[in-house]
N, C-alpha and C positions, 0 to 999 in steps of 0.2 A: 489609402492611408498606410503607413510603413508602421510596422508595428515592431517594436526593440523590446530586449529586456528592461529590466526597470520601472516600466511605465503600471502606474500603479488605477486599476480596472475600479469603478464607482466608490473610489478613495481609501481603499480597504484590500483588494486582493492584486499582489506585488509581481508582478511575471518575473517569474524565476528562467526558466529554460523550457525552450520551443519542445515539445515530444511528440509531433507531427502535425501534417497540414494535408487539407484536401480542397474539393472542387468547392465544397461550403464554408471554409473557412478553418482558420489553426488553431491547437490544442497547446495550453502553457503549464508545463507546473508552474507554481505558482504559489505565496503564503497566505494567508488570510491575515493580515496584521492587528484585528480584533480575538479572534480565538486563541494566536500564534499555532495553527496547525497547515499542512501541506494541504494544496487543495487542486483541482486541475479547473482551467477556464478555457472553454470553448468560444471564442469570437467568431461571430459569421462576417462573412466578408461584405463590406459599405457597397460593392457593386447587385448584392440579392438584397438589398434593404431600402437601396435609396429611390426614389421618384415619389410619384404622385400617391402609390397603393402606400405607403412607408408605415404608414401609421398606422394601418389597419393590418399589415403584415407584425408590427410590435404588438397588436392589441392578440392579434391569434397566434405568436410567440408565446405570451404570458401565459395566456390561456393553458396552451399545451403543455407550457412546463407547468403548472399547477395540479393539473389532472395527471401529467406519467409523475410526480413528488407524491405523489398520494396510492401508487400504487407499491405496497409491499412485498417483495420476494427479494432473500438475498439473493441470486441471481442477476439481479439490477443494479448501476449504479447509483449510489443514494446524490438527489441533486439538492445542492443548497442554497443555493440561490440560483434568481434570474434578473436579466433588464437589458434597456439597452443607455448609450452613451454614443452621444453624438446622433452617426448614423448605422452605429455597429449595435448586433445582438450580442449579448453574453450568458450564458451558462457557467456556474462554479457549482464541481463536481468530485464526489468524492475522488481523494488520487488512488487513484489501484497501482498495487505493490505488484509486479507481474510482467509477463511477456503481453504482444498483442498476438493475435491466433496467427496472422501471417507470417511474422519472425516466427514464430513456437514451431510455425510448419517447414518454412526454410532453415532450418537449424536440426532438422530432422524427415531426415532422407533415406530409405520414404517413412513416412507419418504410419506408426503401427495401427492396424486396423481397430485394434481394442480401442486405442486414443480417440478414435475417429468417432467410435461410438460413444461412448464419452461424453464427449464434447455434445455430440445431437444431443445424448440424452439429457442434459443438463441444459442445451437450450431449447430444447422439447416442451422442459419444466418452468423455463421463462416463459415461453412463446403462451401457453395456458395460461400462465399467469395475467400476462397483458392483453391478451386476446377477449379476457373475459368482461373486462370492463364497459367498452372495446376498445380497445389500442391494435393497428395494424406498426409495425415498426417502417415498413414500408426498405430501411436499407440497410439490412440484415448481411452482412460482410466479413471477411477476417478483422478486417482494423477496426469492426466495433464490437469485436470480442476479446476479453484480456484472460488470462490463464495467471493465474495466479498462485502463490508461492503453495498455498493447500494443494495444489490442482483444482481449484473450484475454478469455472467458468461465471466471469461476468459479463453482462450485454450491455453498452454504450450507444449514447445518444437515440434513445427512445422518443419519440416525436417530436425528434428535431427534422426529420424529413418528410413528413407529413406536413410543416409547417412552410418550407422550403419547394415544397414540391405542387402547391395551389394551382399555378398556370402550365397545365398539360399539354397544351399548345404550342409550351415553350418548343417543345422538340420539331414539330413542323414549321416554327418558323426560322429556329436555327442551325438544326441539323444535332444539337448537343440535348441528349435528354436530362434531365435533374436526377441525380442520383447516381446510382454505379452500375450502368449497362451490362457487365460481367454476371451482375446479380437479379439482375431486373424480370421477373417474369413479364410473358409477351403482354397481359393486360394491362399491365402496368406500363409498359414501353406506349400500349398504342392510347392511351388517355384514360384508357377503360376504367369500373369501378376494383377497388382496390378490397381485400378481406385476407381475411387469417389466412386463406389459400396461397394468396399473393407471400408470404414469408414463410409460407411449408414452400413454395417453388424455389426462393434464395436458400432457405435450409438444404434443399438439395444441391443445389449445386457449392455449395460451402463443401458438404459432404462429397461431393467428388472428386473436389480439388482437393481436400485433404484424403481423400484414396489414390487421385491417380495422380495428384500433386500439380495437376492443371486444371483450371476452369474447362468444361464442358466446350463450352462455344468462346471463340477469341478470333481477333480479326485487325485490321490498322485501323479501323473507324470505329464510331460509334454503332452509325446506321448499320454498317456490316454486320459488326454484333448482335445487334438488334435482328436483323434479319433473320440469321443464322436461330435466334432463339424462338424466332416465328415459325420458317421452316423446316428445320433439319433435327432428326433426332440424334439424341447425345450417344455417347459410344459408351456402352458396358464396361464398366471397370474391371471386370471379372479378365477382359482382356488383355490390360494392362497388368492387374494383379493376383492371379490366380486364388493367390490363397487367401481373398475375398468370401467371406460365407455367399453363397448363392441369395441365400436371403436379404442381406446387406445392397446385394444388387439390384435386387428386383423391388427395396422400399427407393434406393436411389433414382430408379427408373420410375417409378411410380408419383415420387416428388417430383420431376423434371416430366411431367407430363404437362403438353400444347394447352388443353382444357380443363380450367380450374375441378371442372366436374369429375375430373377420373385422377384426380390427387387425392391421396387420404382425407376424410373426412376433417380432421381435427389435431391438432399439438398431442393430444393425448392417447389418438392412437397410434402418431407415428414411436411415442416412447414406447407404448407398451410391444411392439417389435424388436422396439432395441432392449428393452428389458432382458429379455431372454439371449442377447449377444454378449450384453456386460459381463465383464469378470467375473468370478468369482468373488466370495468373500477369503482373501485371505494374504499375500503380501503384492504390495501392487506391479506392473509390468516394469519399473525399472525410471531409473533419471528423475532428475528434477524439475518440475511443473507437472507429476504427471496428473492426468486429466482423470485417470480411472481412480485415484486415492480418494475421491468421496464415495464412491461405490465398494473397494473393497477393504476400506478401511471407516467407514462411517461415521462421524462425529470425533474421529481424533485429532485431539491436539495438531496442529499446524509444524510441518516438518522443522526439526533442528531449533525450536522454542524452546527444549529445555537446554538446550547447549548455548554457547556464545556465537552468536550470526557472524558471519564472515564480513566484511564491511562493502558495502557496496556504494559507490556512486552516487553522490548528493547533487541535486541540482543547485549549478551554482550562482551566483548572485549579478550583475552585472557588474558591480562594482570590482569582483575579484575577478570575471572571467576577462574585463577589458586591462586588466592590470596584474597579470600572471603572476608577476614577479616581485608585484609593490606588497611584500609582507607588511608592512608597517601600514599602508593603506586598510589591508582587511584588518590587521587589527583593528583600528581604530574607527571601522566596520562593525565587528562583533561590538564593544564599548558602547556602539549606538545603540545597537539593538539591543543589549542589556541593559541598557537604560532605560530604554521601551519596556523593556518584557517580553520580548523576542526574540526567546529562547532558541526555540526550534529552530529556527532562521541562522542564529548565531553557531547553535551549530554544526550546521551544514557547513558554513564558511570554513568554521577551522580544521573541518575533516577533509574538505578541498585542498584548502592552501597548506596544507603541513607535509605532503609530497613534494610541492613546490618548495619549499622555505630549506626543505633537508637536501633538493637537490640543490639547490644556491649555496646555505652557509654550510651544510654538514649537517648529519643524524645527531652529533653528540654538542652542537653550538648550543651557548646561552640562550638562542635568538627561538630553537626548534622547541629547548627545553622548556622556556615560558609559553609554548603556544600549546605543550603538548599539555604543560599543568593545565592549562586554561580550560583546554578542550577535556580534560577529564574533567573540570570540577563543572565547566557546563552543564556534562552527560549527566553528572551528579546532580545538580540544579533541575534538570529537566526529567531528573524521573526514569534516567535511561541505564539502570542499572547492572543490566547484564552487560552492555557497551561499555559503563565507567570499568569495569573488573578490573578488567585485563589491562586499559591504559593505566590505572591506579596500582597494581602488582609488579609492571616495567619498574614506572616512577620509582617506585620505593626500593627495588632492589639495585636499580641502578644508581639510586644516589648511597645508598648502603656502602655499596661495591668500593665506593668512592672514598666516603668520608666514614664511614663508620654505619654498624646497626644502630647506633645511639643518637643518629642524627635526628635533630625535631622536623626537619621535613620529609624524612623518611618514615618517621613513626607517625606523621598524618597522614599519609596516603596510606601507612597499613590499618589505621583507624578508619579512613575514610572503606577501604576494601571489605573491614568486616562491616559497615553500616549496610554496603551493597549487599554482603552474604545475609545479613537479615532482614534486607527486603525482599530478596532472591526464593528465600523459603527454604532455608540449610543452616538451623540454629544451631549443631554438631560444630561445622566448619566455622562457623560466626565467635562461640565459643572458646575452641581455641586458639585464636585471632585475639578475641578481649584477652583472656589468660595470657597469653604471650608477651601481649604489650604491658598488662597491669607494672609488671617490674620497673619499666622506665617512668610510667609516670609517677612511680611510688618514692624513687631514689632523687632525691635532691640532688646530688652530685651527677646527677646526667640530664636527664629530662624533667627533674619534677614539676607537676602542674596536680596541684591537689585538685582543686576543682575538676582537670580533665579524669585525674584519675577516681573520685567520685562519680563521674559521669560511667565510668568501664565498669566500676563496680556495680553500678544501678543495672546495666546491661546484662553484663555476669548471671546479676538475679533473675530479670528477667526470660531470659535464656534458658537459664535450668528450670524456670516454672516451667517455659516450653517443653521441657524435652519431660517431663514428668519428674521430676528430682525434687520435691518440695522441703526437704529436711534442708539440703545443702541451700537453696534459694531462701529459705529463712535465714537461715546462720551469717549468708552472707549480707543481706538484707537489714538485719537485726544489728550486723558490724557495722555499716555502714551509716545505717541510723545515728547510731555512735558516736561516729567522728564528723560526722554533719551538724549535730548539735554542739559537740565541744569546739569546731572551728567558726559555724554561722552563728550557733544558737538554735532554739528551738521553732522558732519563727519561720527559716528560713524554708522556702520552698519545695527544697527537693526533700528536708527533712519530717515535710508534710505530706511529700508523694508518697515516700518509702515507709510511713506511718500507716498511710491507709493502708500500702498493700499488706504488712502486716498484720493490722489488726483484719484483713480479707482472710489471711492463710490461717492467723488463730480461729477461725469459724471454722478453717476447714479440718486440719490439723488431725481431726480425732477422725 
């Protein structure tokens, strides 16, 4: 079965864009159209699902995703749902914001040994986790670990290969073992039973590819591989990379040992080896995703969260990836899913297509300018505050630039920019934002909108409660009250809001 974007998974989760494929099957971003949140969906592939076993293969799918959902460490990714359709399995999966270990390593040549350790120790810290229950992962790999924007390490598809991997036989009778032979410890290759050992022997060799930047054992077959992992010992890294701690060598050799029995004991003692290699506490080894920032930075804040993120790559829709150029099509794309309530969704689309639309008509066309309003008051709509800023401060200075500071669509986007400064958590800069604009909405002869400018005042107030100012957030409060009664009446709403906060700050006052 050919599997496209578009096609929408147990009538709810919308495949966005393919983000990889392997021997069990591909990986979609993907939306949730119930939540409106990004989600990723694993499909196994109709040829490990279909025949006679089918059903009973679905009934120990369910199964195994029930039991790894109920195992908690972040370290994991959280799954949220499972089933299948048709003759295919599915998994939807938190989406991880991140590299996957393999790009993270080929993008970095060579892989610094600090990272290296890192990385184990972090999935040292998983491998205990699921080990305890018991959960073996069985295909423990670069592509099912992601490096994420913290540098924390996540581990994917946790007992999807145990599910997948039932018929051990499969490899005698066709030459292709289940899983990823690169990884596979020898008792796992020959049918054998499988245990926590079985993924301290893939932790090794993960760990030596990212030291010596190749897998251990590699070959043009399978079988080859396999053999090679039977008979031949690995070659010391230390040769490859000198300034390898000795120690680091000898837990590597020690992982990649023939017989389960002379590999470490346990997930928990290969960390506390790496414990004593980890960094320092104190500024991490450099670049982005690095892997040592949970260790020597501990519980901080996630890089570049208090600034504006640089905008990265949305996956994009079918309907705009098959239609580059049809702006008018994604509009009236987004329109649907605003309809819906399909925020997120909506968008993604118009951070896609707004590159497109400015290379077609032009940066300064009617055509860029409504899409760009669009796409800010979305960001605004959806909660995405620190995103709306910046498109909302362009808008307004450049229509400024144009027609005037007194323009009403310029003075809503600098209205809308201080709404973002004060959910932002920068009541200072939110401040003088409202003060600024107060003027135009106060003057008839340019912008007046009593009611809006009633709305800045109320802010005003609240503002300077924030900042501690309580004299000045009466007064202005107290004035406002005022002119809300002499234009609504005493009845009206907001001059019942601004009643209570007053009679709050008379209690406090003294």
């Amino acid at each position: 079965m050919t599997v496209t974007a578009g096609r929408v998974v147990a009538g709810r989760y919308e495949l966005s864009t393919l983000i990889g494929q392997g021997g069990m099957g591909q990986v979609w971003a993907a939306y949730d159209r119930r939540l409106d949140r990004r989600v990723a969906v694993k499909l196994l592939r109709p040829d490990k699902v279909a025949g006679q076993e089918a059903e009973e293969l679905r009934r120990r799918f369910l199964r195994e995703c029930r039991v790894t959902a109920q195992v908690d460490h972040p370290g994991l990714v959280t799954v949220h749902d499972a089933g299948s359709e048709g003759e295919e399995l599915f998994l939807v999966m938190q989406y991880v914001d991140g590299a996957d270990l393999s790009d993270h390593l080929a993008e970095h040549d060579p892989y610094p040994w600090q990272w290296a350790v890192a990385v184990a120790a972090q999935l040292c810290a998983v491998l205990s986790a699921v080990h305890a229950v018991p959960i073996v992962h069985r295909d423990l790999k670069p592509r099912n670990v992601m490096v994420k924007q913290d540098g924390s390490v996540t581990v994917l598809d946790l007992g999807v290969a145990s599910v997948m991997d039932a018929d051990t036989t499969r490899l005698t009778h066709t030459g292709t073992p289940i899983g990823s032979p690169a990884y596979m410890a020898p008792e796992q290759a020959m049918g054998g039973a499988v245990g926590p050992y079985t993924d301290l022997y893939a932790l090794g060799v993960l760990l030596h590819e990212l030291l010596s930047g190749n897998v251990p054992f590699a070959g043009s077959t399978a079988l080859g591989v396999l053999h090679r992992h039977l008979y031949e010992p690995p070659l010391p890294v230390r040769r490859l990379r000198p300034e390898v701690p000795e120690a680091l060598e000898a837990l590597v050799l020690r992982l990649l040992a023939k017989d389960p029995q002379h590999r470490p004991a346990s997930a928990q003692e290969v960390y506390e080896v790496l414990a004593l290699l980890l960094p320092s506490r104190g500024v991490p080894t450099g670049g982005p995703l690095d892997p040592t920032r949970p260790f020597v930075r501990p519980h901080a804040p996630w890089p570049d969260r208090a600034r504006t993120p640089a905008p990265r790559p949305a996956p994009v829709t079918p309907s705009t990836e098959a239609r580059k150029t049809d702006v008018a099509h994604a509009v009236d794309e987004v329109k649907r899913l605003l309809g819906e309530g399909r925020i997120t969704q909506a968008v993604d689309i118009l951070g896609a297509i707004l590159p497109t639309a400015a290379e077609e008509h032009g940066e300064n066309s009617p055509v860029v300018r409504t899409l760009r309003r669009q796409y800010a008051a979305t960001l605004l709509d959806d909660g995405q505050y620190r995103r709306a800023l910046p498109e909302l401060r362009r808008l307004a200075d450049e229509r400024a630039a144009e027609v005037g500071s007194a323009d009403p669509q310029s003075l809503r986007h600098r209205y809308e920019a201080a709404q973002c400064l004060e959910q932002l958590g920068d009541p200072a800069a939110a401040l003088a934002e409202y003060r600024a604009l107060l003027p135009y909405y106060e003057n008839q002869y340019v912008a007046g909108d009593p009611d809006l400018a009633h709305d800045v005042r109320r802010r005003i107030g609240h503002l300077l409660l924030a900042l501690g100012d309580r004299p000045a957030a009466h007064d202005t409060l107290a004035r406002l009250l005022h002119d809300v009664e002499r234009l609504h009446g005493p009845g009206h709403p907001l001059a019942a809001e601004v009643r209570r906060t007053l009679q709050w700050l008379g209690q406090v006052r003294g």
